[in-house]
Each structure stands twice: as C-alpha cells, then as structure tokens.
C-alpha positions as CSV (number, residue, x, y, z in Angstrom):
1,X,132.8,88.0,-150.8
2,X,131.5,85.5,-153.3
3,X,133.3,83.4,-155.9
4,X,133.3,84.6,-159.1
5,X,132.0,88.2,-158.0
6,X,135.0,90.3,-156.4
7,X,132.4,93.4,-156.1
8,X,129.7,92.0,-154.9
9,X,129.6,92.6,-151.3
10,X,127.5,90.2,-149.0
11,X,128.0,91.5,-145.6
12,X,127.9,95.1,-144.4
13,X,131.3,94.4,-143.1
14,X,132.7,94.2,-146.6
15,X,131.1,96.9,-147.6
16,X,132.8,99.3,-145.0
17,X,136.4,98.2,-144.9
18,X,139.5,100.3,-145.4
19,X,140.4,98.2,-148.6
20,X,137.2,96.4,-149.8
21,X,138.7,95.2,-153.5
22,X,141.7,92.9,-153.1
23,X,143.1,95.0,-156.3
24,X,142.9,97.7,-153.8
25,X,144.5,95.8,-151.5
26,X,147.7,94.1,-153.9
27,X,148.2,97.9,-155.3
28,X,148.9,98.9,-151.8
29,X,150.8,96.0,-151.2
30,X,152.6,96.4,-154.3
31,X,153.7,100.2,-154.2
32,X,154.8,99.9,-150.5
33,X,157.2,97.0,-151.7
34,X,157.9,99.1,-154.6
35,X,158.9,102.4,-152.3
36,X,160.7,100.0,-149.4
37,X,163.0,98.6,-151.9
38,X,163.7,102.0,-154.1
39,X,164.0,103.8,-151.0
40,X,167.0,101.1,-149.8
41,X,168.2,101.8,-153.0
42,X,168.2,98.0,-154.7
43,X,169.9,97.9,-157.9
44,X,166.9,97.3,-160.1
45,X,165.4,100.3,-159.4
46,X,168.1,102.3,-160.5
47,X,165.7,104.3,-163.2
48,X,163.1,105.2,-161.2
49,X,163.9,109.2,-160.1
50,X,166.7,110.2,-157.5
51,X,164.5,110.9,-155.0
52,X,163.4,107.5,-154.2
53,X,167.1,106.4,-153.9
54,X,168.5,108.3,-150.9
55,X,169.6,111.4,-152.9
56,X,168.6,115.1,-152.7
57,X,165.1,114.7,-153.4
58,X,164.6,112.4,-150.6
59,X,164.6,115.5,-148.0
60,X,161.6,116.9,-150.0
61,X,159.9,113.0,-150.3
62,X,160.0,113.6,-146.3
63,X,158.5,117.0,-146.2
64,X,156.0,115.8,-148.0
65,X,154.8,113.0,-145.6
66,X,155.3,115.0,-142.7
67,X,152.7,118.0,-144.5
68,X,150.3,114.4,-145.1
69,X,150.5,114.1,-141.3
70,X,148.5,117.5,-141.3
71,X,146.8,117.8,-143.8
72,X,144.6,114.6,-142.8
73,X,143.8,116.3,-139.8
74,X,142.8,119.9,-142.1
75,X,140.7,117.1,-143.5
76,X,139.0,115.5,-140.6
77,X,138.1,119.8,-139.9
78,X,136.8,121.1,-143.4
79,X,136.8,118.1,-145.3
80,X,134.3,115.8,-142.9
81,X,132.9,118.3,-140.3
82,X,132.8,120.9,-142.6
83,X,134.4,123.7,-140.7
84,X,136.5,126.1,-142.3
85,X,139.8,126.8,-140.8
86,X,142.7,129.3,-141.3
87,X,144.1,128.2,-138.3
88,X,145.9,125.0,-138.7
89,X,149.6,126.1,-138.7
90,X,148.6,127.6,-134.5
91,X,147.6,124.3,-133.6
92,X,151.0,122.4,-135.7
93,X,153.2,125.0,-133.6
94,X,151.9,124.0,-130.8
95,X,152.7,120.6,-131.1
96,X,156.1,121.5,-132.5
97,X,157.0,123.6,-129.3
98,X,155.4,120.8,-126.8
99,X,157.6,118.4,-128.5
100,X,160.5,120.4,-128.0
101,X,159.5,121.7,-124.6
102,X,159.7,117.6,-123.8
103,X,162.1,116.2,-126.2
104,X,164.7,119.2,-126.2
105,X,167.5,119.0,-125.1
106,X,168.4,118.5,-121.5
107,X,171.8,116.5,-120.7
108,X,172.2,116.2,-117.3
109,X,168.4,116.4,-116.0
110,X,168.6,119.8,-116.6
111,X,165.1,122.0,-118.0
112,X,167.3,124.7,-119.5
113,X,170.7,124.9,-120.9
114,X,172.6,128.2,-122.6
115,X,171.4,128.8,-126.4
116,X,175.1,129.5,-127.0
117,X,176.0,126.2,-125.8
118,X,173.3,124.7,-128.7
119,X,173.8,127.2,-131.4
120,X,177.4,128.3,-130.9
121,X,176.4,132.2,-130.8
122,X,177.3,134.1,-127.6
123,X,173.9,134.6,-125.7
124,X,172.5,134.8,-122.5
125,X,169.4,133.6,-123.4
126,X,168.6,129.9,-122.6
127,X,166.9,127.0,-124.5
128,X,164.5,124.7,-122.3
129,X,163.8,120.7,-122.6
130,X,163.7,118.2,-121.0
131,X,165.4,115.9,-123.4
132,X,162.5,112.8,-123.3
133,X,162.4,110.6,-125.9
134,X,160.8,110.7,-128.6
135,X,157.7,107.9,-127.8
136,X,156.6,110.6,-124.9
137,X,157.1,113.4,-126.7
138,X,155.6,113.0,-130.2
139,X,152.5,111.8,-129.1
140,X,152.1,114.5,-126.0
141,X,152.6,116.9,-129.2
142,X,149.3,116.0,-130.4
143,X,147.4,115.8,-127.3
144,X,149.0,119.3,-126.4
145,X,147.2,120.5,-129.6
146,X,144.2,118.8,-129.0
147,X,143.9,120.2,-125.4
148,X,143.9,123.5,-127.0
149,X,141.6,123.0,-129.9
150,X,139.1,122.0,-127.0
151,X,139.9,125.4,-125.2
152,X,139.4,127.7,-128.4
153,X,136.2,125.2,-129.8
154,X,133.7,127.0,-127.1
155,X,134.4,130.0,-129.1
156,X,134.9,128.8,-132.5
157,X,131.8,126.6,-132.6
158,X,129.2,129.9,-131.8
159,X,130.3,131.2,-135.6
160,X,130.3,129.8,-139.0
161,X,131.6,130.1,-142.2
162,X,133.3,133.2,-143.0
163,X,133.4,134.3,-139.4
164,X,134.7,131.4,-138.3
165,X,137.7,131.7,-140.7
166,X,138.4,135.0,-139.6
167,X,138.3,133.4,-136.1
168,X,140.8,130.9,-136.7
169,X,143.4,133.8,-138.7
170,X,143.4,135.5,-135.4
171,X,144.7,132.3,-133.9
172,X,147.8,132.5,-136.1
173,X,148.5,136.0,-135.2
174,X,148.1,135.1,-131.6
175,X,151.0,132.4,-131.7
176,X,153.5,134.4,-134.1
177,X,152.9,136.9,-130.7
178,X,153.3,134.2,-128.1
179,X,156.4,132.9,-130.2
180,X,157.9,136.7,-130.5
181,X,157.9,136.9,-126.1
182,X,158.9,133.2,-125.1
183,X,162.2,133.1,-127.1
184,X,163.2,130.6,-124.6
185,X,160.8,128.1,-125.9
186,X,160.5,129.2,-129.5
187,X,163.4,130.3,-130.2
188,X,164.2,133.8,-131.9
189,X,162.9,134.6,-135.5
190,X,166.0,134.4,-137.7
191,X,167.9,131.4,-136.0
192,X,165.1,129.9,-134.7
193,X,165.8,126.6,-132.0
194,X,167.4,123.6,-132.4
195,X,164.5,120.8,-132.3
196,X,164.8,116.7,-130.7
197,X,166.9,114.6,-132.9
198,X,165.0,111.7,-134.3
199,X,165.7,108.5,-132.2
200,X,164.6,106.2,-130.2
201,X,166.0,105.9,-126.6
202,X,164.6,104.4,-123.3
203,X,164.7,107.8,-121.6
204,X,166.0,110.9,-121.2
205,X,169.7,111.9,-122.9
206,X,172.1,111.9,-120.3
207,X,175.4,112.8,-122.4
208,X,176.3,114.5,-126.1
209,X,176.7,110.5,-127.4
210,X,173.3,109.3,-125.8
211,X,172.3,106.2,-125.5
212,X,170.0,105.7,-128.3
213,X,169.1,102.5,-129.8
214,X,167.6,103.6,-133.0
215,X,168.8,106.8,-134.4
216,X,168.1,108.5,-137.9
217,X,170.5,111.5,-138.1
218,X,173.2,109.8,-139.7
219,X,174.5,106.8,-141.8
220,X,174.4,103.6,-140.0
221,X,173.1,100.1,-140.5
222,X,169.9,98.6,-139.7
223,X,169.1,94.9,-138.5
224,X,172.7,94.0,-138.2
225,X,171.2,91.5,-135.6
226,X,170.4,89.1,-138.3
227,X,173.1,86.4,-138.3
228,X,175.5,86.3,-141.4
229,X,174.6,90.2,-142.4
230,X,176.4,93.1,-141.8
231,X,172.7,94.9,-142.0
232,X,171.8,97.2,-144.4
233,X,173.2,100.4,-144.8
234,X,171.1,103.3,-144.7
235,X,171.9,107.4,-144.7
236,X,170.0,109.6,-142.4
237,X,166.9,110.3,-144.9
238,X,166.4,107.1,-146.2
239,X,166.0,105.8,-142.7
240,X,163.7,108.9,-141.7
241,X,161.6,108.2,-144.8
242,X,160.5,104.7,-143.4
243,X,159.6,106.3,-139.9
244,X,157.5,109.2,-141.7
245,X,156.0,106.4,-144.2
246,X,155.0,104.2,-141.0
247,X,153.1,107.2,-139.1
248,X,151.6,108.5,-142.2
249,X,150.2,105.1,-143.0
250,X,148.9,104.7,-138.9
251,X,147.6,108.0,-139.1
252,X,145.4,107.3,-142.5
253,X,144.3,104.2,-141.3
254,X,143.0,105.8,-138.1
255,X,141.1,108.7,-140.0
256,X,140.1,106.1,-142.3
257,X,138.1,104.2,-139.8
258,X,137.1,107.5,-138.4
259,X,135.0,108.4,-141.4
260,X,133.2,104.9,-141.4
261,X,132.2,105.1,-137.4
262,X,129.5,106.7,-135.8
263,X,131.6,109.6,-134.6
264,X,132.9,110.1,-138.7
265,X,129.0,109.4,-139.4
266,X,127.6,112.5,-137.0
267,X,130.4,114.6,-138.2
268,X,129.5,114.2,-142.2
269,X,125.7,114.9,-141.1
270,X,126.5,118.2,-139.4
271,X,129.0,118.9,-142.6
272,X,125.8,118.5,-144.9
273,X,122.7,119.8,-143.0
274,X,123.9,120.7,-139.4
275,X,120.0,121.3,-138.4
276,X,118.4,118.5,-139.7
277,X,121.3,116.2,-137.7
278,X,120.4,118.3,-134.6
279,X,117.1,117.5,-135.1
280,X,117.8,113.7,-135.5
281,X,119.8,113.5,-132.4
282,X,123.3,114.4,-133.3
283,X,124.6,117.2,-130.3
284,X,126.2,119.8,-132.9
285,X,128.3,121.4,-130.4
286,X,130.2,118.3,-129.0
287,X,131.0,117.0,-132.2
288,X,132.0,120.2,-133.6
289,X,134.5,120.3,-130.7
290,X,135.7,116.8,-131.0
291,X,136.5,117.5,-134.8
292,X,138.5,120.4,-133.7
293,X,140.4,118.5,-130.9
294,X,141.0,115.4,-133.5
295,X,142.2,117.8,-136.4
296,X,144.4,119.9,-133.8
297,X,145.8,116.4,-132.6
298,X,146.8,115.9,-136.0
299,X,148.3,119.2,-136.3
300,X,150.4,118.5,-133.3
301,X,152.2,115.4,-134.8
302,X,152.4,117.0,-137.9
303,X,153.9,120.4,-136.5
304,X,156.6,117.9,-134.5
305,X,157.6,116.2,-136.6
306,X,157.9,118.6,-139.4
307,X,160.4,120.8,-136.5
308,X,162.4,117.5,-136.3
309,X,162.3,117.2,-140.2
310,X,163.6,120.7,-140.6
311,X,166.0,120.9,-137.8
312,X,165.6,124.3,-136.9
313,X,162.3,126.5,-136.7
314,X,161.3,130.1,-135.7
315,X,158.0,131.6,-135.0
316,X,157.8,132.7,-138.4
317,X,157.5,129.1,-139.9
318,X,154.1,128.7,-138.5
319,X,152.7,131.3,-140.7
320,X,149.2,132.1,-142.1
321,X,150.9,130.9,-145.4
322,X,151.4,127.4,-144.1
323,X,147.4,127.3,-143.4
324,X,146.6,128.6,-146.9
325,X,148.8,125.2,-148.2
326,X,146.7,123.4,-146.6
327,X,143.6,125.1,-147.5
328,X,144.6,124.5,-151.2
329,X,145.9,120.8,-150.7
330,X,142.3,120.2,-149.6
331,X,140.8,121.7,-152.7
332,X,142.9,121.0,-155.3
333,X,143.0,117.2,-153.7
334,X,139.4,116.9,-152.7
335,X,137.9,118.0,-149.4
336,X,136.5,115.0,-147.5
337,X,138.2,112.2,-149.0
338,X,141.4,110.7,-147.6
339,X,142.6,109.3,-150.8
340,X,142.1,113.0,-152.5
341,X,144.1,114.7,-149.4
342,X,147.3,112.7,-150.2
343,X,147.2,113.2,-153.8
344,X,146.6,116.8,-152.7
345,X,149.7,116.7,-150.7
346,X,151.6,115.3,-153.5
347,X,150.6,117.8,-155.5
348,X,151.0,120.9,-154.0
349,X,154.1,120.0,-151.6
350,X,156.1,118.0,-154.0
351,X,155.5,118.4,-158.0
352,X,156.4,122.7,-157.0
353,X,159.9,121.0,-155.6
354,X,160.3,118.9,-158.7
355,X,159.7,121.3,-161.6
356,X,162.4,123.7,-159.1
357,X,164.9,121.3,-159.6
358,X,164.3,120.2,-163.0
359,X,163.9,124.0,-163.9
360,X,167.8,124.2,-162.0
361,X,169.1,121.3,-163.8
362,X,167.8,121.8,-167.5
363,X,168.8,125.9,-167.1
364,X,171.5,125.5,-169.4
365,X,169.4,123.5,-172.1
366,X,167.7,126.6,-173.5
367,X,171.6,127.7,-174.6
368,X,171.9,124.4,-177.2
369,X,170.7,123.5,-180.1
370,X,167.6,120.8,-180.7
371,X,163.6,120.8,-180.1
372,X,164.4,120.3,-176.4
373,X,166.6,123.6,-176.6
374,X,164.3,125.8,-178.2
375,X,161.2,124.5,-176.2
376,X,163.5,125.7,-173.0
377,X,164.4,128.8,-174.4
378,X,160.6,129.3,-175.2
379,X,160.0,128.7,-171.4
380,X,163.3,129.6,-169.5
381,X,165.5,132.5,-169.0
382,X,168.2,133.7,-166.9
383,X,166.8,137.6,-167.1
384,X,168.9,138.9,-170.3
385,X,166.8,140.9,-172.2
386,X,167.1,138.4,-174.9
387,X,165.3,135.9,-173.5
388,X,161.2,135.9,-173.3
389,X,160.6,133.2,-171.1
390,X,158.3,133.3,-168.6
391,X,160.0,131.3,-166.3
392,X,163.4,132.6,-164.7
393,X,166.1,130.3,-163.7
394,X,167.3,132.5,-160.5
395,X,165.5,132.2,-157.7
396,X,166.5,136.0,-156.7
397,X,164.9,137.3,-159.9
398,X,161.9,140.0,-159.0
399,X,159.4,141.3,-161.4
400,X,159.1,139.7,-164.8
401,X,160.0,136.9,-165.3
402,X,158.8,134.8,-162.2
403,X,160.7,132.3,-160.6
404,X,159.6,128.8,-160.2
405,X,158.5,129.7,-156.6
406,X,156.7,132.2,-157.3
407,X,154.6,130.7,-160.5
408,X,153.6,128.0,-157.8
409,X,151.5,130.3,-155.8
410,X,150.2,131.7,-159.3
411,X,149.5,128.1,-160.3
412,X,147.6,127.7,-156.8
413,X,145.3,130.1,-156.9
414,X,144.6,129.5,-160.4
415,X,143.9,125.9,-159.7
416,X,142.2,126.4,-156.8
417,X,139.8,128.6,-158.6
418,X,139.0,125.8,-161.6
419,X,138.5,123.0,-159.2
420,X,135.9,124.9,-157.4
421,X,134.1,125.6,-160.2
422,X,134.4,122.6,-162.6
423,X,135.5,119.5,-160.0
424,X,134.5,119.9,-156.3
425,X,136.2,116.9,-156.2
426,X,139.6,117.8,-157.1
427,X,142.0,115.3,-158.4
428,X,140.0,112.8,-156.2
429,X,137.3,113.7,-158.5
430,X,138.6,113.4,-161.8
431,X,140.5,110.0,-160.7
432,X,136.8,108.6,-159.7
433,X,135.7,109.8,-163.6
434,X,138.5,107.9,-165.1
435,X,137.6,104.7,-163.3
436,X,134.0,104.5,-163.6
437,X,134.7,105.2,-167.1
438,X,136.7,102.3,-167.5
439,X,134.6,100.1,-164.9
440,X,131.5,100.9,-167.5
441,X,133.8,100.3,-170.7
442,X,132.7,99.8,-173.4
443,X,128.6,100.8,-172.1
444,X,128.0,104.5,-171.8
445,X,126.0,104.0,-168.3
C-alpha cells in the first residue's frame, strides 16, 4: 500500500485480501471489542439494548449466529454456484442428528440409554449416543452432511433451475420421513430429543457431573487462572454467544477466501455462463458437486449447533419453512456476497424477534395518553372491537388483526418481491449505493 494513498492497491495481494482498507479493518476490530465487552456486561455499556448484556434477548442474539452458520453455506450454493436450493434444512438435520448420534448422551460407554431416563416420561423407547465431545462431534456434523450432499449431487447436478428446486423439496420430505421411523435417533415429533450439552471435555462423559473443562450451560467463571482474579462471571448465554461468535467469524473467513480462490473463481463462472466456463476448461459437474458438499458441510455445523442452541429438536424443526428463511435471507441480504448474507441474517432472524418483544412490552402504551399512545393505538390492539390496529398484541389471535409473527412472513414475501425487482443486491446493494455516494461526494460520477 502506498503512503499517502490508502486505496491504491500496488500488489494483486492487496487487492484480494479479506480486509483490504485498514478502515475495514479498525471497524471490525472496533465492533468485536464493542460486542466482547457489552456481551460481559461492562458498566459503560449499560444503554446499549438488553440483549447485548446477558438478558432475554441474548438467546435470540445466538439463534441468530447459529442461522449465519447456514446461511453462508445457502450462500456458497445459490449465491456463488448459482444453484437453487429448497433443500438446506435436509442437509442441517443431518448434521444435527450426526452430532447427536456422536455427542449424545452415553454415560457409561453405552450407545443407547432409556428415553425415560433423559426425558422423565415412562417409555420403552431408547435414545442412542455415544456421548463424544464436542471437537469430534461438531465437525463430523458437517462432514456427515457433506458426504451426503456428494451422494444426492449425481442427481441434482443433471437438472437446473426450477427442476432442480423441486429436486431439493423432495429432499426435505424425504428426512421429515426418515425422522418419523428412527425415533431412536430423532426423537419423536412433539418432545423431540435431548441434544449434547455445550462443553468442552477430553472425551467421552463417563458420569451425570462429567468431567468437562469448559462448559456453557450454566453460570460460572471464566479465566479464574489469572493470578489476583476471581475470573469473570458469565451466565450460560453470554458464554455461548462468544463460542457462536468465534465459529461464525472462522466460518466467514473460510468462505471468504473461498470466493477469492480458484475453486470460488470456477464456481462464479459456472454461476454466470455455465457453457462458456465449460468451454474454457472449468469441469461443470465436479464443481457443481463440490459447492453442494461445501454448502451441505455448512448446513451440518449449522444444523448442530442450532440442536445444541435449542436444546430439544423433533423432525418437524427441519422443515421446508426453515429452507424458505434461508431462501429469503439470501435475497433480501444479497445472493453472492458474504457481507449481504449476514446483514440478511440480521434481518430476517433477528429485527422479527425484536419488533415481537417491543410489540409485548409497549402493548399497554396504546391504553395512555400522549403521541406515543395514540401512534400505538393506531398500530396495536388486543382484538376488542374497538381497536383498528393492524397489529395484535396476542400471539393466539387468528384472522384480522395479525400477530407480529404472522406480519413477518407478510413482510417477507413482500420484501422479497421488491428486492428482486428494484435491488438484486438486497441490503448489500443499497449499502454499496450509500458508500459510493459518499466515496464520490460532493462529484456526481
């Protein structure tokens, strides 16, 4: 880089790293400090929103960088290789169940113990796991997944486009069905199976305390090693929001460097002329199978840890609903670019959970007296006939009004539909107008 030009780029090694700006590079340093120490909870944070600070909205926060887990893999699929797919929530179930199939539990060396024993309900059915830890089984969860996006990629690369869709919806139906008739691995559909607990240990559990030298299911301190400390005291979501944030920022960085290698290279040219990069060498086929085993891998991790996130999973959870999230965090974010996937994540996982509990927490305002009052009377309403809100404040409500959950899939599709047509891009788009715009300040060009 030379002095006195931050973008002018004199080797092609500048040109193609992960952060080539070093304001890129201080904002990243800057909001990870900024989300370690509100996350810890240090005093001077004590405005920014609860979630940050180890309260309720943490548990969403975490959702929300498990679903970034996937949804960079969605990406890697339809975003860079250009293959649509209906089919990721197959692939994260099958990484949830290898995980649990590995990491479940299995005191005493044993592969299956009574459900009753786990659940408390008087079964005969059994639960199997072998009860390794959690560095053997979270990444055999996305090699698992990749091993069978390889197997179903023969198939799936012979169609395209619309066919191929309808290809990868059949392989959602297929594991609901697989789930349905191995209730010992999946667990039944309204109780589901307990999944791994998040910790670390050297191997195997061998009793109900473990031996575990990390965990993240309940208060404890961390680095109480450090001389003079008593470590810092964390509760069970704050410290499972550091692991998710340090897997969601290895598994960026890895699709990051994907896109600017040759394999990432040979999968954008088949995305944007597939013939002409047969013709110029590329094989089609193999690379169309690798983008499925890399995406699946993804899927895998993401479908683990987002078990171990939720504690308790049926074969319903891995719905063709959960695909169609991802389908929309793509568009709405911006297919193709890693940067647009995460805001896309934010987006469509986390803002629905925040105007939820807003909409909870401010029912009572449209009651009062004010311009706050009457602007939540104008939106709100608890279902008396009174009321003409759009919005209702129970989440049992049916018909008109719509509950908040219910205006998010309406907001969706609606989205979905004006980012198609007026910004390809999605939020990744318009975020790329507003900076050239300012880059170019005061020119027009």
């Amino acid at each position: 880089m030379a002095f006195g030009r931050p973008l002018l780029r004199t080797s092609y090694a500048e040109d193609a790293a992960i952060l080539p700006t070093w304001s890129q590079r201080g904002a990243l340093g800057v909001a990870g400090f900024a989300l370690a120490l509100a996350a810890l909870g240090v005093p001077f944070f004590e405005a920014i929103p609860a979630f940050l600070l180890g309260g309720t909205w943490l548990t969403p926060f975490n959702t929300m960088l498990v679903f970034a887990v996937a949804a960079l893999g969605i990406n890697i699929l339809v975003g860079v290789t250009g293959q649509v797919s209906l089919g990721h929530s197959f692939f994260m179930g099958v990484g949830a169940y290898a995980a649990v199939l590995l990491g479940g539990d299995g005191r005493g060396g044993a592969a299956c113990i009574p459900f009753h024993e786990q659940l408390g309900l008087l079964e005969n059915t059994t639960r199997c796991g072998l009860g390794l830890p959690i560095w053997i089984w979270l990444p055999a969860s996305g090699i698992a997944a990749a091993l069978v996006g390889i197997l179903v990629s023969p198939a799936a690369v012979r169609v395209r486009g619309l066919y191929l869709a309808i290809v990868t919806v059949g392989l959602v139906f297929i594991g609901r069905h697989l789930g349905n008739m191995l209730p010992e691995y999946a667990g039944d559909a309204e109780s589901g199976r307990r999944w791994p607990p998040l910790e670390f240990r050297w191997w195997r559990r061998t009793d109900d305390s473990g031996d575990a030298f990390i965990t993240f299911d309940e208060k404890g301190a961390w680095f109480s090693w450090i001389p003079g400390t008593d470590g810092i005291t964390l509760s069970d979501d704050q410290k499972a929001f550091f692991f998710y944030l340090f897997v969601v920022i290895v598994a960026t960085v890895l699709a990051k460097n994907l896109m600017r290698s040759r394999t990432g290279r040979a999968l954008q040219a088949i995305r944007d002329r597939d013939v002409a990069a047969e013709v110029m060498g590329v094989p089609e086929r193999e690379y169309k199978r690798l983008g499925f085993a890399l995406s699946s891998a993804y899927a895998g991790v993401g479908g683990a840890l987002l078990a171990v996130n939720l504690a308790r999973v049926g074969p319903p959870e891995w719905s063709l609903f959960l695909a169609v999230d991802f389908i929309a965090i793509l568009l709405i974010g911006g297919a193709g670019t890693i940067a647009g996937t995460l805001m896309g994540t934010f987006f469509v996982r986390l803002l629905p959970k925040m105007v939820e509990r807003f909409t909870e927490k401010n029912a009572d305002l449209a009651e009062g007296d004010g311009p706050v009052s009457t602007i939540a009377s104008l939106l709100l309403t608890d279902g008396s006939r009174s009321d003409f809100g759009p919005i209702a404040t129970s989440a049992q409500a049916t018909g008109w009004p719509l509950p908040v959950a219910l205006w998010n899939f309406v907001i969706f599709g609606v989205l979905i539909v004006v980012f198609l047509i007026a910004e390809p891009l999605g939020l990744f788009g318009i975020w790329l107008r507003i900076r050239n715009y300012w880059k170019g300040w005061p020119f027009s060009y």
